[in-house]
C-alpha atoms as an extended CHARMM CRD file, in Angstrom:
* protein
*
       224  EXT
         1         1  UNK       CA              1.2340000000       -1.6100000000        0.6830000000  PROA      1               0.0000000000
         2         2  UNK       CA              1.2010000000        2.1600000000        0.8290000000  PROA      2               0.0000000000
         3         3  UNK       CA              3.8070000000        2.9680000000       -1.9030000000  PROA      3               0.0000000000
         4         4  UNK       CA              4.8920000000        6.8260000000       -2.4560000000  PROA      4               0.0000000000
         5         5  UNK       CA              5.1970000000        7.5920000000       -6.6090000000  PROA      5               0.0000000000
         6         6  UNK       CA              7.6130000000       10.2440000000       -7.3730000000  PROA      6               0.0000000000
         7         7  UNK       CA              6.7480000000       11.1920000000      -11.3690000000  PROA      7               0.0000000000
         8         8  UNK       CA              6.2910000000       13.9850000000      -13.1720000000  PROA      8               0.0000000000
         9         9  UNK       CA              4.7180000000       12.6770000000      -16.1690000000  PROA      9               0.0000000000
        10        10  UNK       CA              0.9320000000       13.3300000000      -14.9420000000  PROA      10              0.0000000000
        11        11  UNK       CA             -0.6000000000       10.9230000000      -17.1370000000  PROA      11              0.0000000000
        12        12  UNK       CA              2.0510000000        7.5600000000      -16.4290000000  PROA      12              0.0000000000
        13        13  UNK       CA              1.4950000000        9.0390000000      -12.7530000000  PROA      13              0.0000000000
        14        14  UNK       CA             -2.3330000000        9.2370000000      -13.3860000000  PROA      14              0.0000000000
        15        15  UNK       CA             -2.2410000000        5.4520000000      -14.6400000000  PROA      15              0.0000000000
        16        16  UNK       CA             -0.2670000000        3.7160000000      -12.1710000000  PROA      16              0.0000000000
        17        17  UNK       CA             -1.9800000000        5.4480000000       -9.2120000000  PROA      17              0.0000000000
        18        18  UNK       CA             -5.2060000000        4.0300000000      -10.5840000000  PROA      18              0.0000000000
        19        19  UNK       CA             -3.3050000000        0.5160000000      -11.1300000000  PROA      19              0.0000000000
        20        20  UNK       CA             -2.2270000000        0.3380000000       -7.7190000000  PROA      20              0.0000000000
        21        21  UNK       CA             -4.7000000000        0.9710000000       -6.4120000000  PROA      21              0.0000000000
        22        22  UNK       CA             -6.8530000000       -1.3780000000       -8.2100000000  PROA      22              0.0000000000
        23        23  UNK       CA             -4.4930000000       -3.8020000000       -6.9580000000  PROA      23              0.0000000000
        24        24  UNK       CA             -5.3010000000       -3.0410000000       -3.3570000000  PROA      24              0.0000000000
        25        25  UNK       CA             -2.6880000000       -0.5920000000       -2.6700000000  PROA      25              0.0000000000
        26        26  UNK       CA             -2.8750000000        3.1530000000       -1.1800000000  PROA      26              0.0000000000
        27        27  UNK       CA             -0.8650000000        5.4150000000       -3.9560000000  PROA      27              0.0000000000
        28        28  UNK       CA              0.3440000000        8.1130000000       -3.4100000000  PROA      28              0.0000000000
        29        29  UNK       CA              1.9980000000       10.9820000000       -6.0120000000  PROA      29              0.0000000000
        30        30  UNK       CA              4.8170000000       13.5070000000       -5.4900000000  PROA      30              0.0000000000
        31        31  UNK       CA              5.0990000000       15.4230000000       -9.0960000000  PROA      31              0.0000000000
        32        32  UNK       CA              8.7260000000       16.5810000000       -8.1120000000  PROA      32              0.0000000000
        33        33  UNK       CA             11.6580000000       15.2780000000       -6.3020000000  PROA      33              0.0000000000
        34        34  UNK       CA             11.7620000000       17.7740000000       -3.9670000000  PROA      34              0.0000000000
        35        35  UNK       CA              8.2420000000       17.2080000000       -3.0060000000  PROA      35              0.0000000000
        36        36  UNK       CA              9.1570000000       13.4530000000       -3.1400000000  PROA      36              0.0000000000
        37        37  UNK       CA             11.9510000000       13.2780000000       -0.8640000000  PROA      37              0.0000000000
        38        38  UNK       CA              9.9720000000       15.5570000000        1.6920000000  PROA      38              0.0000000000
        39        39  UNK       CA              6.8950000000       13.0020000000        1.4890000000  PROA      39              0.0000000000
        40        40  UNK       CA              9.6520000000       10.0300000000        1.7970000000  PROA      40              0.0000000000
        41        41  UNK       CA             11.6410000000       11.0200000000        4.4970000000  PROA      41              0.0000000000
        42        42  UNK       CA              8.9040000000       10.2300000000        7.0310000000  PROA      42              0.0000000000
        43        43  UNK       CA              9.8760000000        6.5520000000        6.3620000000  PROA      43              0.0000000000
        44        44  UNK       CA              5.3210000000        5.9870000000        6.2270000000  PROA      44              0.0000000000
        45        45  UNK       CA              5.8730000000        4.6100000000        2.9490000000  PROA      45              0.0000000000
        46        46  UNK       CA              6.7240000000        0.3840000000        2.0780000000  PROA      46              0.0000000000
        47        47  UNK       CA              7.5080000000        1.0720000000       -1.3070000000  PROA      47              0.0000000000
        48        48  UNK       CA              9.1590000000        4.0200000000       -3.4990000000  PROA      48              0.0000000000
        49        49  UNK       CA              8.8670000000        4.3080000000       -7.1740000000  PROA      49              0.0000000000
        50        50  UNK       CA             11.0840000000        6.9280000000       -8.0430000000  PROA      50              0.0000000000
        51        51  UNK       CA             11.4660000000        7.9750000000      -11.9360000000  PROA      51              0.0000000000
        52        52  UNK       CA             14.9990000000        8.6560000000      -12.6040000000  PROA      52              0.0000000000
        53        53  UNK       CA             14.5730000000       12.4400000000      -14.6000000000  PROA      53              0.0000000000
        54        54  UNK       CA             12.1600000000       14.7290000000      -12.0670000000  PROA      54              0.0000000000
        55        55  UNK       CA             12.0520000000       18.7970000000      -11.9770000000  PROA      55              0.0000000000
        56        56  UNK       CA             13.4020000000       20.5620000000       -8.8600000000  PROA      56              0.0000000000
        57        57  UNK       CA             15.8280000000       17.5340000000       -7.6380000000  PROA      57              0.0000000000
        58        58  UNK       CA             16.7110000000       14.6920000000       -9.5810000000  PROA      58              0.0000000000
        59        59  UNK       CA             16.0380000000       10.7940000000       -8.9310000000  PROA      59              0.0000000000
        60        60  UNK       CA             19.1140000000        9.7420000000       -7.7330000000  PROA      60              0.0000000000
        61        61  UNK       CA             19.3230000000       12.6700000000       -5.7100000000  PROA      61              0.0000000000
        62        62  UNK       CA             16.4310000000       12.5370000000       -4.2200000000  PROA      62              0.0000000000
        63        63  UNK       CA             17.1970000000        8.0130000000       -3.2030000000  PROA      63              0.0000000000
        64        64  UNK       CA             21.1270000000        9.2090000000       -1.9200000000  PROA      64              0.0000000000
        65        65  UNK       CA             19.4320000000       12.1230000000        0.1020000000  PROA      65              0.0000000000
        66        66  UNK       CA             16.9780000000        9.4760000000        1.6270000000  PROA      66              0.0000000000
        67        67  UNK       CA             19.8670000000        6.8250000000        2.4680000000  PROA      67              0.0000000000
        68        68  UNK       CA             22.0840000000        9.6050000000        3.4380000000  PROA      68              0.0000000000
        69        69  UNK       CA             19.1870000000       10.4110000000        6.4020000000  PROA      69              0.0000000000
        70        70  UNK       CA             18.7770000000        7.0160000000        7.4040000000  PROA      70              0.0000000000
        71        71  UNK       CA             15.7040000000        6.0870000000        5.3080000000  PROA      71              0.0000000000
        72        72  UNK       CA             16.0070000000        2.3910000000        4.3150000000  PROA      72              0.0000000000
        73        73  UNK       CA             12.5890000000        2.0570000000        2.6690000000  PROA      73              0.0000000000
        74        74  UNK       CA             12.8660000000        0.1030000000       -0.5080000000  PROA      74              0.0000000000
        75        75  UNK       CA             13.2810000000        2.0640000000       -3.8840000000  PROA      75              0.0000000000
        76        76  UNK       CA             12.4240000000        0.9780000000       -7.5930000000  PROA      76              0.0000000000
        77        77  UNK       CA             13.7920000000        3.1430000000      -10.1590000000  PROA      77              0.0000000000
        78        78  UNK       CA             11.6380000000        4.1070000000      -13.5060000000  PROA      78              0.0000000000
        79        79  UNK       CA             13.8890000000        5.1160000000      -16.2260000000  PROA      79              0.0000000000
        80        80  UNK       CA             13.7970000000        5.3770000000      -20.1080000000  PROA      80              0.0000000000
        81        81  UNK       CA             17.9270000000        5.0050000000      -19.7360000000  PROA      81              0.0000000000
        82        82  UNK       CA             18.4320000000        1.3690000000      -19.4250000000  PROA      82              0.0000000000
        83        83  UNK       CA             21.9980000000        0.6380000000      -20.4200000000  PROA      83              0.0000000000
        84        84  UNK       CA             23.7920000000       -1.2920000000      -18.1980000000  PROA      84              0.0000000000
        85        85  UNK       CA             26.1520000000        1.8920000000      -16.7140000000  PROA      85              0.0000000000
        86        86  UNK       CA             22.6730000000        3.6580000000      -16.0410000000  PROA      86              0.0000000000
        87        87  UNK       CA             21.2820000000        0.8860000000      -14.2840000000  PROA      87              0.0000000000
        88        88  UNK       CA             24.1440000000        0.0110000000      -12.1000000000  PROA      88              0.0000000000
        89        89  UNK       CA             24.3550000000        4.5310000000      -11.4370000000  PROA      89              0.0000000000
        90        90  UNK       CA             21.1810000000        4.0430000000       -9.9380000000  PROA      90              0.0000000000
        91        91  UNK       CA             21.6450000000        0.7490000000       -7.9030000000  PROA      91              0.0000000000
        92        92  UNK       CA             24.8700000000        2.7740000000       -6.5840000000  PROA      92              0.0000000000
        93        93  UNK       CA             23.0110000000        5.7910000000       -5.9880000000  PROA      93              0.0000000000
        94        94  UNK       CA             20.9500000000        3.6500000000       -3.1560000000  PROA      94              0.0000000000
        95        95  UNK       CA             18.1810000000        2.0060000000       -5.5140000000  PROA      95              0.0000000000
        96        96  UNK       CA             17.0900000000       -1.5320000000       -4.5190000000  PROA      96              0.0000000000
        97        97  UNK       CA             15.7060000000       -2.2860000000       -8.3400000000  PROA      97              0.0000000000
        98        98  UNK       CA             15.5370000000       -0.4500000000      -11.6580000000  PROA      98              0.0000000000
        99        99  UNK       CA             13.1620000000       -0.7320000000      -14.2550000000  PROA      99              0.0000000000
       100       100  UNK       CA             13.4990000000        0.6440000000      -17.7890000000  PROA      100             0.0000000000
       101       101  UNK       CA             10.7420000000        2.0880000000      -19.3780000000  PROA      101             0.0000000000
       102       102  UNK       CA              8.4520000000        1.2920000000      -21.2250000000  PROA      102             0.0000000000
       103       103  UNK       CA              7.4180000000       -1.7420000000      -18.8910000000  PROA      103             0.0000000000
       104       104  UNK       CA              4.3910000000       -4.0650000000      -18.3210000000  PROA      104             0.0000000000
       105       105  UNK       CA              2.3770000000       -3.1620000000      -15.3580000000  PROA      105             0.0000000000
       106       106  UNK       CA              2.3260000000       -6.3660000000      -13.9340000000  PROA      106             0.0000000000
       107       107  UNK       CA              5.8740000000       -6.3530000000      -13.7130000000  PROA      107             0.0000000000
       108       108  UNK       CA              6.2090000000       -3.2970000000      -11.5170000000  PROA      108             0.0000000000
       109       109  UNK       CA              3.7300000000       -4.7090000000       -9.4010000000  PROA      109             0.0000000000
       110       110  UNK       CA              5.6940000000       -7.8350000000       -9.2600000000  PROA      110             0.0000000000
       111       111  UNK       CA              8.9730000000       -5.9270000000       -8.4980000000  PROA      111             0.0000000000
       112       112  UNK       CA              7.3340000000       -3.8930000000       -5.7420000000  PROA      112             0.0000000000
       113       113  UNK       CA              6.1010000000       -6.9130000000       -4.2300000000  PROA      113             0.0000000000
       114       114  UNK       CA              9.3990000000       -8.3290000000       -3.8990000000  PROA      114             0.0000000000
       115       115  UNK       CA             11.2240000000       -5.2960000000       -3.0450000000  PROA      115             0.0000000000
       116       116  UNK       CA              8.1630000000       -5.1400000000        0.0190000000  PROA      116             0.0000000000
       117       117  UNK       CA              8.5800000000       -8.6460000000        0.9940000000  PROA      117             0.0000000000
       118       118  UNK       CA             12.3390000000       -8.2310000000        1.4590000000  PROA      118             0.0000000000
       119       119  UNK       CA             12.0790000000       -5.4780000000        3.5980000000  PROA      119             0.0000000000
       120       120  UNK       CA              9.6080000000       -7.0920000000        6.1680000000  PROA      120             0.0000000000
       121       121  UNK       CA             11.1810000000      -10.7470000000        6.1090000000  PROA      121             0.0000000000
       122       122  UNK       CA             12.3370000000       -9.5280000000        9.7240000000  PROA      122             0.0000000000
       123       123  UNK       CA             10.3130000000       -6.6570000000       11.2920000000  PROA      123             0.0000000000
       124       124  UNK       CA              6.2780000000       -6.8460000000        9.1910000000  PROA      124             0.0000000000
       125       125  UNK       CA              3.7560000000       -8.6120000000        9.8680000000  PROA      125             0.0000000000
       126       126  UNK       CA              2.5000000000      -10.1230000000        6.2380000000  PROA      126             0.0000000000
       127       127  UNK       CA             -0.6420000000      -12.7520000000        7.5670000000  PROA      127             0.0000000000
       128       128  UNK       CA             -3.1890000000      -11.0270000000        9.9220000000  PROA      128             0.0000000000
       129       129  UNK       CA             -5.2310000000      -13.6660000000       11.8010000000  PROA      129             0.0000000000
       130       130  UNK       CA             -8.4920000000      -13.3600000000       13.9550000000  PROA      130             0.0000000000
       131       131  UNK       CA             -9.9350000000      -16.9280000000       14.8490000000  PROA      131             0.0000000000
       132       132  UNK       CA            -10.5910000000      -18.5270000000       11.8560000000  PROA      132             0.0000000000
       133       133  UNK       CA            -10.1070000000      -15.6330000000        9.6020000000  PROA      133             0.0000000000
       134       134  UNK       CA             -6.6330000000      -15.2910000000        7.9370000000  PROA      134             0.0000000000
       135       135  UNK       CA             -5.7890000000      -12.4390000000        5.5710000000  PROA      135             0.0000000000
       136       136  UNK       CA             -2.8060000000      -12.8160000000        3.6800000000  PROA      136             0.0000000000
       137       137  UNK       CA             -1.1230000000       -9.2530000000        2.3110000000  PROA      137             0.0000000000
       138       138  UNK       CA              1.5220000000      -10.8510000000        0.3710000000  PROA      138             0.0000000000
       139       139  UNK       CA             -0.8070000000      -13.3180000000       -1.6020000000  PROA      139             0.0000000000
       140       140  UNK       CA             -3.5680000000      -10.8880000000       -0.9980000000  PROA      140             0.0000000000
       141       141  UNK       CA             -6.1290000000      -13.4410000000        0.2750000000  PROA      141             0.0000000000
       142       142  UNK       CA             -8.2850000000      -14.1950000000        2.6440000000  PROA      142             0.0000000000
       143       143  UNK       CA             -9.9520000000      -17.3780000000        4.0950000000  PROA      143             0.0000000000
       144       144  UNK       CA            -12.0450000000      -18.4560000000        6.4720000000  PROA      144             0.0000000000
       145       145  UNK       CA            -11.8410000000      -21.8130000000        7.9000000000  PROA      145             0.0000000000
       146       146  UNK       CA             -9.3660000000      -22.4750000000        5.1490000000  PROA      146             0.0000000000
       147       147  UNK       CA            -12.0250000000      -21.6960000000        2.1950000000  PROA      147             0.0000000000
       148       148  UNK       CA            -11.0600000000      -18.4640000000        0.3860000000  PROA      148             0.0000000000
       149       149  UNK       CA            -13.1170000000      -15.6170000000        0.3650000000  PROA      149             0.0000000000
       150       150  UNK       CA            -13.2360000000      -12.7180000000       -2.7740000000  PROA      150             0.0000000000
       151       151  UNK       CA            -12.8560000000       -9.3260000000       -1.8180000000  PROA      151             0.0000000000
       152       152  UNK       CA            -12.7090000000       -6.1000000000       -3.6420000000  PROA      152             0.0000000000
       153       153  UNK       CA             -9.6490000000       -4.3230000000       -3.3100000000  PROA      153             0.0000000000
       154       154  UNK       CA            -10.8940000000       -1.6670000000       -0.7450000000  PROA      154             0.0000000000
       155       155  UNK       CA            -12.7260000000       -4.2380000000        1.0950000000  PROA      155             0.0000000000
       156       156  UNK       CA             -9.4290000000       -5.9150000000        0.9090000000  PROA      156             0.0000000000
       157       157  UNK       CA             -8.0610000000       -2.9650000000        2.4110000000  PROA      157             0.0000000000
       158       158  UNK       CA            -10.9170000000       -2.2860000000        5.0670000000  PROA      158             0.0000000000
       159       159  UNK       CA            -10.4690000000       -5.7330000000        6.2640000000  PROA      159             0.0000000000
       160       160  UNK       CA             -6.4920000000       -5.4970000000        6.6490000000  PROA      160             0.0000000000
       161       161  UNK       CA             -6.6590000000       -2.3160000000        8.5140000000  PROA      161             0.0000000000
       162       162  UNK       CA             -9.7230000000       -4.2940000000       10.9310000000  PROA      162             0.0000000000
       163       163  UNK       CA             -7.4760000000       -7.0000000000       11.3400000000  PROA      163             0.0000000000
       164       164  UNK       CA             -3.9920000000       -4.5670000000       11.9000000000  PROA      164             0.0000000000
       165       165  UNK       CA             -6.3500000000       -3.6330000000       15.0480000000  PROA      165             0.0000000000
       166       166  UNK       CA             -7.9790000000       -6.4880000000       15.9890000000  PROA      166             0.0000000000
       167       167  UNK       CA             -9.9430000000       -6.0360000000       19.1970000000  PROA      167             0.0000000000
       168       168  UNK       CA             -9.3920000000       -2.8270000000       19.2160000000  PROA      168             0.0000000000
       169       169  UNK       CA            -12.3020000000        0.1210000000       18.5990000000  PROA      169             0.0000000000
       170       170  UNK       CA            -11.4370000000        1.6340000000       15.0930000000  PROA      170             0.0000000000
       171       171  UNK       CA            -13.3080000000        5.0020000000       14.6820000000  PROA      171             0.0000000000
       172       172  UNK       CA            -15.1560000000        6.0080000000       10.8390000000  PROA      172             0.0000000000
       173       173  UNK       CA            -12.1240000000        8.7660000000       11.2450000000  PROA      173             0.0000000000
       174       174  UNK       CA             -9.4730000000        6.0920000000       11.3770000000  PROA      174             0.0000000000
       175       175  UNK       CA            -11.0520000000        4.3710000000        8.5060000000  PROA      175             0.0000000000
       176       176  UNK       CA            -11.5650000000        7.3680000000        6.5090000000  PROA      176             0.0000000000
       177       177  UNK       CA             -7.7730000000        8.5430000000        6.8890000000  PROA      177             0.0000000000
       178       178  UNK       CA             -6.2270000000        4.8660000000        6.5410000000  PROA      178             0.0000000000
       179       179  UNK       CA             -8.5370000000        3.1520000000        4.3330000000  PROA      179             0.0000000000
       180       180  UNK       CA            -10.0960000000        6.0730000000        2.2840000000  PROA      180             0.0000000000
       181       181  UNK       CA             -7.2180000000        8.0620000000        2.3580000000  PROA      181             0.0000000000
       182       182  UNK       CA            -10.0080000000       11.1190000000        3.0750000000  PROA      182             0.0000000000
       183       183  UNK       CA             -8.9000000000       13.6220000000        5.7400000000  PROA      183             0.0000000000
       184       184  UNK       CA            -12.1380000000       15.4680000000        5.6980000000  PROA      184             0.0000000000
       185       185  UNK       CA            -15.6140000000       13.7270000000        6.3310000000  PROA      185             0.0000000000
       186       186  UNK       CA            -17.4360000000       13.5650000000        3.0010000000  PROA      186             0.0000000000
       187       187  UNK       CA            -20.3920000000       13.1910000000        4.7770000000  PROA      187             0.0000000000
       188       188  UNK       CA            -22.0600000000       10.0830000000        2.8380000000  PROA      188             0.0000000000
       189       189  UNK       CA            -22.6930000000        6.1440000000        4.0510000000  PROA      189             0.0000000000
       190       190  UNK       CA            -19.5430000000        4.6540000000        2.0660000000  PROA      190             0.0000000000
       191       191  UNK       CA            -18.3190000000        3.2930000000        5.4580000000  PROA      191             0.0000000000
       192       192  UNK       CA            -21.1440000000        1.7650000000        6.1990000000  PROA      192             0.0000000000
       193       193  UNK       CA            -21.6860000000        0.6350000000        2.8810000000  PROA      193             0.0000000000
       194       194  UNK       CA            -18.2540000000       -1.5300000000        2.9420000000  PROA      194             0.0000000000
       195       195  UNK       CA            -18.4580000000       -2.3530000000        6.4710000000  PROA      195             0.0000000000
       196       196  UNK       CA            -21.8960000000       -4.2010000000        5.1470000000  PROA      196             0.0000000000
       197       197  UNK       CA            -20.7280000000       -5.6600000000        2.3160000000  PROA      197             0.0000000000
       198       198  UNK       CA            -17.5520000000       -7.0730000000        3.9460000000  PROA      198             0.0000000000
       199       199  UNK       CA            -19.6260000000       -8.4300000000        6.7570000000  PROA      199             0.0000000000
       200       200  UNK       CA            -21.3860000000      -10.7480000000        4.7790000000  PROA      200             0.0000000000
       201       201  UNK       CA            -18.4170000000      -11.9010000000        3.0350000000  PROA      201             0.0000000000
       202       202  UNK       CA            -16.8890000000      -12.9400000000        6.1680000000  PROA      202             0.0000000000
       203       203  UNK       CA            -19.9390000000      -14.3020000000        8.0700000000  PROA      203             0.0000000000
       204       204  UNK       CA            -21.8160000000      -15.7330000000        5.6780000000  PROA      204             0.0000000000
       205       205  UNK       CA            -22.1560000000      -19.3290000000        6.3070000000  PROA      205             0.0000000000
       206       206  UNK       CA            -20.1610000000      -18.8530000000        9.7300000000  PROA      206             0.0000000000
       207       207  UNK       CA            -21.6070000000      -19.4780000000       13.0510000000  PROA      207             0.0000000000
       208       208  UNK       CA            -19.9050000000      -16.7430000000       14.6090000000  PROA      208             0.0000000000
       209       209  UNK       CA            -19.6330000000      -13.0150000000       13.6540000000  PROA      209             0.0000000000
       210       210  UNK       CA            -15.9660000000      -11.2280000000       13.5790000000  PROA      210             0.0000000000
       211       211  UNK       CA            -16.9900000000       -7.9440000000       12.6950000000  PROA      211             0.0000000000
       212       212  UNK       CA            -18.9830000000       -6.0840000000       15.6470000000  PROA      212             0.0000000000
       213       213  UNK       CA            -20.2230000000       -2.3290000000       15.2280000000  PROA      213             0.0000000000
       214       214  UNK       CA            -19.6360000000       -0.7120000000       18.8180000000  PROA      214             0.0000000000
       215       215  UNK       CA            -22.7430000000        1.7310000000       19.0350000000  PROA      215             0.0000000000
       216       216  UNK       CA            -21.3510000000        5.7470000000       19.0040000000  PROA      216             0.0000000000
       217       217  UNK       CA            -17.7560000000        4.4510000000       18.8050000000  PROA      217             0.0000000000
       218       218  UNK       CA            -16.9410000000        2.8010000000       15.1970000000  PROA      218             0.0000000000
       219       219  UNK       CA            -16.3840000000       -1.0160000000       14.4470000000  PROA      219             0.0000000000
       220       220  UNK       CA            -14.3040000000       -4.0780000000       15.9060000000  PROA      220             0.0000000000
       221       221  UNK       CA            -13.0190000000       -7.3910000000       14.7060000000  PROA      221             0.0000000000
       222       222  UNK       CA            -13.0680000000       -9.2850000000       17.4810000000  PROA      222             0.0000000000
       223       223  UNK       CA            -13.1250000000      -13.4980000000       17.8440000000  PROA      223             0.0000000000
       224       224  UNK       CA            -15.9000000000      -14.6030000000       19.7010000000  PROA      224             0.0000000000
């Protein structure tokens, strides 16, 4: 999921950003709301976490701006107010789920999870398949001829984005800007570092490679 946090605490924004994306998410912070509901109104994000008390423009402003322009992307709400008139303000105000602080991680991630599996019931794709090769985003796994295969979360990630565009030429920009979240070339061999690594977690034991490198052009993940 790419999920937009809007928090101002740095170091609860710090934390969870790491958390996520230890998970296998791409995080992303706004430390206002009105730098949040710029970000947001794009609609590029699955998720919103959106604390309830931000600088500039508040939480619930910031969700009924975002309805009021259309935006339908999912919202959970952080709080530290969690009486039952608070909660239902924010549900009102256009919030899909509210969570009172202090919480568990694990049940954010749960809630975001649901929240994103909601949203694409009708319209997102959630199980990417190239021959024999099935990758799972709501489950995050992946398996190969039905036996599961472990993958660190940014190979996770590489391989989703691969299979998003299968036989189709994805460039080291592409992968630098989707997967690395790098809009700059850092000028090192991390691509083709991961590209390795995940290439011999998928083929491995297979008779067949998936995961071709197209000479001067970038990589494809191509059946047969």
């Amino acid at each position: 999921m790419k999920i937009l946090l809007i928090e101002d605490d740095r170091e609860a924004a710090d934390y969870l950003e790491k958390a996520l994306t230890e998970a296998g998410h791409t995080a992303h912070v706004a430390g206002d709301g009105e730098t949040g509901f710029t970000l947001a109104d794009g609609g590029e994000y699955d998720v919103l976490i959106v604390d309830r008390m931000l600088p500039r423009r508040d939480g619930l402003s910031v969700i009924a701006g975002l309805r009021a322009r259309g935006t339908r992307t999912p919202v959970l709400i952080l709080s530290a107010l969690g009486e039952v008139d608070d909660r239902v303000t924010g549900l009102r105000a256009g919030g899909d789920d509210y969570l009172t602080k202090p919480f568990a991680f694990s049940e954010l991630l749960a809630r975001i999870e649901v929240l994103n599996r909601r949203a694409g019931t009708s319209d997102v794709e959630t199980v990417y398949r190239a021959g024999d090769l099935e990758l799972d985003r709501l489950s995050h796994t992946v398996r190969r001829a039905g036996r599961e295969i472990g993958l660190q979360p940014r190979e996770f990630r590489l391989l989703e984005y691969l299979m998003r565009h299968a036989g189709q030429v994805v460039t080291r920009t592409m992968l630098l800007e989707n997967v690395w979240d790098y809009h700059f070339d850092p000028q090192t061999n991390v691509i083709d570092v991961h590209v390795s690594r995940l290439r011999g977690k998928i083929e491995k034991g297979f008779d067949k490679p998936l995961l071709h490198t197209i000479r001067g052009a970038g990589y494809m993940l191509k059946a047969g």
